[in-house]
C-alpha positions as CSV (number, residue, x, y, z in Angstrom):
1,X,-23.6,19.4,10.2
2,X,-21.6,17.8,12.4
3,X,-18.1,16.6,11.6
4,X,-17.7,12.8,12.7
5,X,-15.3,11.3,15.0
6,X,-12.7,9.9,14.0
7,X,-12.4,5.9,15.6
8,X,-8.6,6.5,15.7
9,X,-6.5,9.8,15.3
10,X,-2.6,10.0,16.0
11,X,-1.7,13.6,16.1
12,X,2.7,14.8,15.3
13,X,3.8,11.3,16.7
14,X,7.6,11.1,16.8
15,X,9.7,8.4,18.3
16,X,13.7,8.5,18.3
17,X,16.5,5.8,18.2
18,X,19.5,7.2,19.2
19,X,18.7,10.8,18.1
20,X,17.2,9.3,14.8
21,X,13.7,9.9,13.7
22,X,12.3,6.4,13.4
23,X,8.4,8.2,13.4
24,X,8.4,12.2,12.6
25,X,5.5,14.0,12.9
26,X,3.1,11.8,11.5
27,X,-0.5,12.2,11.8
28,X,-3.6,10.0,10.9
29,X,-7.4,9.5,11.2
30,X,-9.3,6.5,10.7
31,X,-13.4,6.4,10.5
32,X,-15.2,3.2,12.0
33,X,-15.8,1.1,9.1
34,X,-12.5,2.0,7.0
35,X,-9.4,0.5,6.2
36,X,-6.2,3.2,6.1
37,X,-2.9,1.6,4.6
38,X,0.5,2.8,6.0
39,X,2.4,1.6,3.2
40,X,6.1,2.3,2.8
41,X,9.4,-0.1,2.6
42,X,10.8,-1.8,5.4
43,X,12.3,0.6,7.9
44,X,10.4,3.5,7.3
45,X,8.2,3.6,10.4
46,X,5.5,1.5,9.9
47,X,5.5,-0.8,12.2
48,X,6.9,1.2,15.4
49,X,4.3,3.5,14.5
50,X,1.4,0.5,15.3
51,X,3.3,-0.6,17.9
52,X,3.1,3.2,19.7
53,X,-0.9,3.1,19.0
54,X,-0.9,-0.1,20.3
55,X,0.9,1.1,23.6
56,X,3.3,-1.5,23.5
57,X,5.8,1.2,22.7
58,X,5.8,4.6,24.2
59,X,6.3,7.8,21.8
60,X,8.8,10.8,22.4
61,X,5.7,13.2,21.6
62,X,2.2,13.6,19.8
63,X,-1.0,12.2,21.1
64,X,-3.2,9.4,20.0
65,X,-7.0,9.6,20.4
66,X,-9.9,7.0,20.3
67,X,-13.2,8.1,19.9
68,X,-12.9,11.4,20.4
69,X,-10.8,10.6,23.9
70,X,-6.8,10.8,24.8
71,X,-5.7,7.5,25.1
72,X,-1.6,8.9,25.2
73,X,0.8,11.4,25.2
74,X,3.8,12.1,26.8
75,X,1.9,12.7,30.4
76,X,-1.3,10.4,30.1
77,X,-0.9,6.6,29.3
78,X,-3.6,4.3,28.9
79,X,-2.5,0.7,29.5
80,X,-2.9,-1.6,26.3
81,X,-5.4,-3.8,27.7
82,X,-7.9,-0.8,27.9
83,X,-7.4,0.9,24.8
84,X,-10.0,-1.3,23.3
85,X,-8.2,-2.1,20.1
86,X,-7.8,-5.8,18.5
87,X,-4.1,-6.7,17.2
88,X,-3.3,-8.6,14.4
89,X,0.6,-9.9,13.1
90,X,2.2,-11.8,10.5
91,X,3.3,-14.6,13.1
92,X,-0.8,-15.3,13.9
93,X,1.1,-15.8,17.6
94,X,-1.3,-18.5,18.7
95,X,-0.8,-20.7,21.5
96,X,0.1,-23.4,20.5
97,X,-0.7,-25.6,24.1
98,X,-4.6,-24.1,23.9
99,X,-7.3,-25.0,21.5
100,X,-8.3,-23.2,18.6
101,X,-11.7,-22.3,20.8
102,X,-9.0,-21.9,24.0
103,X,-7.1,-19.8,21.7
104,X,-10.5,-17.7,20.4
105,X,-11.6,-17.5,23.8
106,X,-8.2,-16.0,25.4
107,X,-8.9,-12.5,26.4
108,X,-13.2,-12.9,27.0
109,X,-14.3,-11.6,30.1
110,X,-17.5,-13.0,31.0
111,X,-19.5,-16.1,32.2
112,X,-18.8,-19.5,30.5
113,X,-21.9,-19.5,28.6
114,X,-21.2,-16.3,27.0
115,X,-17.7,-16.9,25.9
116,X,-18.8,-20.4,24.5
117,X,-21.7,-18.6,22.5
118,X,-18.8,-15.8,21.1
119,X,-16.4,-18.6,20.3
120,X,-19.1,-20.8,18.6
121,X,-20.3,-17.3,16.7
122,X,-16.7,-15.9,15.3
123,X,-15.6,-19.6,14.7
124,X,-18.8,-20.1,12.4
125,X,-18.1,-16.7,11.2
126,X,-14.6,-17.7,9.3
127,X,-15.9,-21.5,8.6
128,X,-13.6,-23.1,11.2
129,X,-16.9,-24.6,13.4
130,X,-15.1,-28.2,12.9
131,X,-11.9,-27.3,14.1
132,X,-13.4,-26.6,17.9
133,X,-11.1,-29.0,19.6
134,X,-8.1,-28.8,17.4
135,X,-4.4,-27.6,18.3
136,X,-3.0,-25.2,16.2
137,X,0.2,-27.2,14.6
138,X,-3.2,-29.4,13.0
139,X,-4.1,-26.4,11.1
140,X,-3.1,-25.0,7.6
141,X,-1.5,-21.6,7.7
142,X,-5.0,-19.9,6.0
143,X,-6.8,-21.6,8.8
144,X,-4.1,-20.1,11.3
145,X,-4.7,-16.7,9.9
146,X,-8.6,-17.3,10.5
147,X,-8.1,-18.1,14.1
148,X,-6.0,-15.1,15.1
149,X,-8.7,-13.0,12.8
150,X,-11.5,-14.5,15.5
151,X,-9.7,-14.4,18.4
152,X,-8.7,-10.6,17.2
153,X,-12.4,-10.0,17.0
154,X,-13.8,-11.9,20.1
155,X,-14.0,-8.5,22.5
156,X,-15.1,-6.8,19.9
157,X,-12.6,-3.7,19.1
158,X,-13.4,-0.8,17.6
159,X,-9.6,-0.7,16.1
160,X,-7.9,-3.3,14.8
161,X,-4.4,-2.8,13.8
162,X,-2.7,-5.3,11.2
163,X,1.3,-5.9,10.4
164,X,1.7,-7.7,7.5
165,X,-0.9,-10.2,8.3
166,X,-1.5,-12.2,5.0
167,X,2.6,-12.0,4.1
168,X,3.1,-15.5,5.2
169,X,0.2,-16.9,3.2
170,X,0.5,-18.5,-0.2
171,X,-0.6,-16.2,-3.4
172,X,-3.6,-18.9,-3.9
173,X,-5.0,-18.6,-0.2
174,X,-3.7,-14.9,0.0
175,X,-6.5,-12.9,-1.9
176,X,-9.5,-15.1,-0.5
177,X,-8.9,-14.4,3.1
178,X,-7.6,-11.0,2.4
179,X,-11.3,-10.4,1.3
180,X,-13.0,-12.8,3.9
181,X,-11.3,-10.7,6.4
182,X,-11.9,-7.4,5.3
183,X,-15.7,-8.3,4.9
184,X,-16.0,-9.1,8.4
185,X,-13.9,-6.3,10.3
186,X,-16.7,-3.9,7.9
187,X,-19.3,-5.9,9.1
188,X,-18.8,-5.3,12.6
189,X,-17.6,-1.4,11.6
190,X,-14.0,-1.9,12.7
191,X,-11.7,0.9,11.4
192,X,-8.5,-0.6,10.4
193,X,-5.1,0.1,10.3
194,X,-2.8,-2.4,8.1
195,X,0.9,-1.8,7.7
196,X,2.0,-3.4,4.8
197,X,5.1,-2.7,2.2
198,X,2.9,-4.3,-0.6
199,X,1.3,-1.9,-3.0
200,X,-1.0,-4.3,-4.6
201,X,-2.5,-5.0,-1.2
202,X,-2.6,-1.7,-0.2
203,X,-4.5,-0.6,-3.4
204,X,-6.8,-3.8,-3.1
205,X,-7.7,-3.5,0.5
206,X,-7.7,0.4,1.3
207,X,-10.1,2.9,1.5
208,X,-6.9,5.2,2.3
209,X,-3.4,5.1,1.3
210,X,-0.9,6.5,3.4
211,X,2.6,6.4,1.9
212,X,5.6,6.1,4.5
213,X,9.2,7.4,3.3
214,X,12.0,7.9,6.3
215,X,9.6,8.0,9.4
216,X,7.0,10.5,7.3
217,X,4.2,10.3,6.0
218,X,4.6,11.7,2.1
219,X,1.5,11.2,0.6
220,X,-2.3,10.4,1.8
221,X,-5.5,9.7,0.0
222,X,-7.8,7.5,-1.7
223,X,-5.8,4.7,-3.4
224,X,-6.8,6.5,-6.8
225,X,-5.3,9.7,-5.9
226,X,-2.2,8.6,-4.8
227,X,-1.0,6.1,-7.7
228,X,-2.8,8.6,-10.2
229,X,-1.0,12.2,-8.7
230,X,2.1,11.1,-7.4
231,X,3.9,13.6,-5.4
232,X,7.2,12.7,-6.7
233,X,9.3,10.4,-8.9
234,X,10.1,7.9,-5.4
235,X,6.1,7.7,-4.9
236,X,5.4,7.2,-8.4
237,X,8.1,4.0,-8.6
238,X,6.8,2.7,-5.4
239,X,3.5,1.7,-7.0
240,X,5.0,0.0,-10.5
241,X,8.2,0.7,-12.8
242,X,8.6,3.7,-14.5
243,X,10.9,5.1,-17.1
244,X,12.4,8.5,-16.7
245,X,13.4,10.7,-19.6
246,X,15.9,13.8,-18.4
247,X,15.8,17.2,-20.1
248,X,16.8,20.7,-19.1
249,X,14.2,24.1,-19.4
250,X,14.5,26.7,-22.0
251,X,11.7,29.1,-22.6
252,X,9.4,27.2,-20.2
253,X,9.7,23.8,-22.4
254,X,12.0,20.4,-22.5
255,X,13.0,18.6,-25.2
256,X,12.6,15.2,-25.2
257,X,13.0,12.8,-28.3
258,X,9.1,12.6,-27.8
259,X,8.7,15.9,-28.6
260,X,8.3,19.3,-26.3
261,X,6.9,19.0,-22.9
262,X,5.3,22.2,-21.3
263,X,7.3,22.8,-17.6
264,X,5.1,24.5,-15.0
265,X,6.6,25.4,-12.3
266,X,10.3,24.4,-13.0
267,X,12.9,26.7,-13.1
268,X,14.5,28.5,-16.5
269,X,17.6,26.0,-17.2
270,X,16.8,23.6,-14.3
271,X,16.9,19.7,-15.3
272,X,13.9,18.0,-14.9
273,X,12.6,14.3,-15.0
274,X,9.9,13.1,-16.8
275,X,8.1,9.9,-15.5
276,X,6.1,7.7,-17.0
277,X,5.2,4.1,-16.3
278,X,5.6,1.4,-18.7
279,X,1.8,0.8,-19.7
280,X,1.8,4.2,-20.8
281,X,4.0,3.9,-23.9
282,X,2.4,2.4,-27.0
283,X,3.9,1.2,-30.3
284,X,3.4,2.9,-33.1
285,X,3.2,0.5,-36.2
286,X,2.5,3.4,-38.8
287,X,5.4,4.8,-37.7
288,X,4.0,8.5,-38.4
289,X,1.5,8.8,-35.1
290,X,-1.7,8.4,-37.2
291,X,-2.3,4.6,-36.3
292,X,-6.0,3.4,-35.1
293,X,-4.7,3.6,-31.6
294,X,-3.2,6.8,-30.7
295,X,-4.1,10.0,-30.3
296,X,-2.9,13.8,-30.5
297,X,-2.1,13.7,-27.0
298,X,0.4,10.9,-28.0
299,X,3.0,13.4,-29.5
300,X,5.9,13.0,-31.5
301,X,7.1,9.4,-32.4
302,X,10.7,8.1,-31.2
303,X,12.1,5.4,-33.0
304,X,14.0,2.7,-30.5
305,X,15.1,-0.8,-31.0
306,X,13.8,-4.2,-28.9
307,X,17.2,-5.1,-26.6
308,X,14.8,-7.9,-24.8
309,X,11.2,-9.0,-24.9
310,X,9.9,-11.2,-21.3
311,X,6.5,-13.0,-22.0
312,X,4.9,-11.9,-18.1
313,X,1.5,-13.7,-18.8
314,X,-1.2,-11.2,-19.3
315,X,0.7,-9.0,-20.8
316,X,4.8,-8.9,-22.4
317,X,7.5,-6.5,-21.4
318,X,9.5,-5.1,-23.7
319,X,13.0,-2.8,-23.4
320,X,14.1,-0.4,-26.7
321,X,17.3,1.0,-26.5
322,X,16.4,4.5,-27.5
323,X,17.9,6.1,-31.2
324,X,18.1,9.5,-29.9
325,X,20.3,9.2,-26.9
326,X,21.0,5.6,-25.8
327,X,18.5,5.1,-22.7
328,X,16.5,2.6,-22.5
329,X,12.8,2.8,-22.0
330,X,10.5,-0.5,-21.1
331,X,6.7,-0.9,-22.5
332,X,4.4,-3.4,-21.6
333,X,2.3,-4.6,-24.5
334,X,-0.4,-7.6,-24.8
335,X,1.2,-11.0,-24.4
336,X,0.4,-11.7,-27.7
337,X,3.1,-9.2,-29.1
338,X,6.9,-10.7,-28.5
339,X,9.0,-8.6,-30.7
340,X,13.1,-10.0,-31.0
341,X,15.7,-8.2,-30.2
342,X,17.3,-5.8,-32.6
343,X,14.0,-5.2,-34.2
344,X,13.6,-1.3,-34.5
345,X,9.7,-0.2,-33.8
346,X,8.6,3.3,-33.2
347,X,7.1,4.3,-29.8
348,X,4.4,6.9,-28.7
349,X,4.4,7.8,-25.1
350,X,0.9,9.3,-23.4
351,X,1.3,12.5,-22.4
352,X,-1.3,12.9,-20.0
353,X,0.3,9.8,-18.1
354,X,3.4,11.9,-17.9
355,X,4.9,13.6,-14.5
356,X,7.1,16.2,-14.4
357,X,9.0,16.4,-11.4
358,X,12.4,18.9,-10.6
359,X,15.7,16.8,-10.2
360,X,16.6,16.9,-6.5
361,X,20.1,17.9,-5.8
């Protein structure tokens, strides 16, 4: 059978500022039809690494591909306007002197009649029909976003590449159009790249995650594998809070006021971490570990007491100052549950949401 082509592939792209490694070695596929994340925080590479694909920027090596052809390297150098990819920022960048079907229209090659049918098409497309003869300063910032998503889409590209396009929308319009654009750019069997430094988005809009630390890529996969097999502790606490319990090996185990934790891998008398995210640990009201709720793979009980409780909505978040050394370890339990501080409860951690990772340094 034969293996498909990727829509996009960037192959050891590097870029340096002033003998730094802003982009090192990174290397990406995307399929028509799919959305890859490059998600990191700010100043890790994302963006100059869209800006290279885009060929508004020119890399110091590594080659980017569409459909199976070289679009750039160091020798070759397709111009931007005929790489045949759609571009999509936080800023919308419309103009603001031009119509929103001016606006839509910008970029069509073609007779009249055809751009008019296009404009009329993409503008029905994201429910903006109405707004024909409108300027942009007339428009909400959603409806902004939905004329930069049309005008994006109007000569059709088979990539569309996306910095931090929703970031400037409101957290009641944000989700809707989030979707509303996704559907479409699948519709027409766009492959996507979005930069964004928002795990939430990233898990909600990706088919693949690809985690940016330092100009590298550190982790890649499905949006499952990466939050559920992080690669270390930074990767795991990019994607929620976690608590980290430190012990040293002896005899291939570490002690932990949870009991003994099996080591594979780490070194006889090396320190280790052990990560686990706050969801993970569960009161224990019995106090002995045999409640309805928990498990064998729950493990020994530690006994800590409540130093605050912070009602989140859905759920509460609560921090124990731990008996058995004097950390503190932070639990999210059901809103319902708002314990006051100095109360002492016992805790159960699972063990099968723990990591184990070696302490670097």
């Amino acid at each position: 059978m034969q293996t498909p082509i990727p829509r996009l592939e960037i192959k050891n792209l590097m870029r340096l500022y002033d003998g730094r490694h802003v982009v090192n070695n990174v290397s990406l596929r995307v399929m028509p039809g799919h959305v890859t994340c490059l998600l990191g925080p700010s100043g890790c590479g994302k963006s100059t690494t869209l800006r290279m694909i885009a060929g508004v920027e020119m890399q110091d090596s590594g080659e980017i591909w569409v459909d199976g052809k070289l679009v750039c390297d160091t020798v070759y150098r397709v111009p931007p306007e005929r790489r045949h990819i759609g571009l999509m920022f936080q800023d919308f960048a419309l103009f603001p002197h031009l119509s929103v079907a001016q606006n839509v229209a910008f970029g069509l090659s073609g007779d009249k009649a055809a751009k008019s049918a296009r404009v009329g098409e993409l503008l029905e497309r994201v429910g903006l029909s109405r707004y024909l003869n409108a300027y942009p300063h007339e428009l909400s910032g959603g409806e902004q976003q939905r004329v930069a998503l049309a005008r994006a889409l109007a000569p059709r590209p088979g990539i569309m590449l996306m910095d931090e396009p929703f970031s400037g929308l409101d957290n009641r319009l944000r989700d809707g159009i989030r979707d509303e654009t996704l559907e479409i750019l699948r519709e027409q069997d766009t492959a996507v790249l979005l930069v964004t430094h928002e795990p939430e988005e990233a898990m909600r809009m990706a088919d693949e995650i690809a985690l940016m630390r330092d100009g590298r890529i550190v982790q890649q996969g499905a949006p499952y594998n990466v939050y559920n097999a992080p690669v270390d502790r930074s990767a795991m606490a990019f994607f929620s809070e976690v608590n980290v319990i430190r012990g040293r090996v002896r005899g291939s185990l570490v002690d932990t006021p949870f009991g003994q934790f099996l080591s594979p891998g780490a070194y006889e008398g090396s320190e280790v971490e052990i990560v686990i995210r706050p969801q993970h640990i569960k009161i224990d009201f019995d106090r002995h570990g045999r409640g309805p709720n928990t498990t064998p793979q729950d493990g020994t009980p530690a006994r800590g007491v409540v130093e605050r409780a912070r009602f989140m909505g859905s759920e509460s978040l609560v921090e124990f100052r731990m008996d058995h050394d004097g950390s503190l370890l932070k639990a999210t339990v059901p809103n319902v549950f708002l314990p006051k501080p100095g109360k002492a409860l016992w805790l159960m951690i699972r063990r099968d949401r723990c990591f184990l990772f070696p302490v670097k340094g």
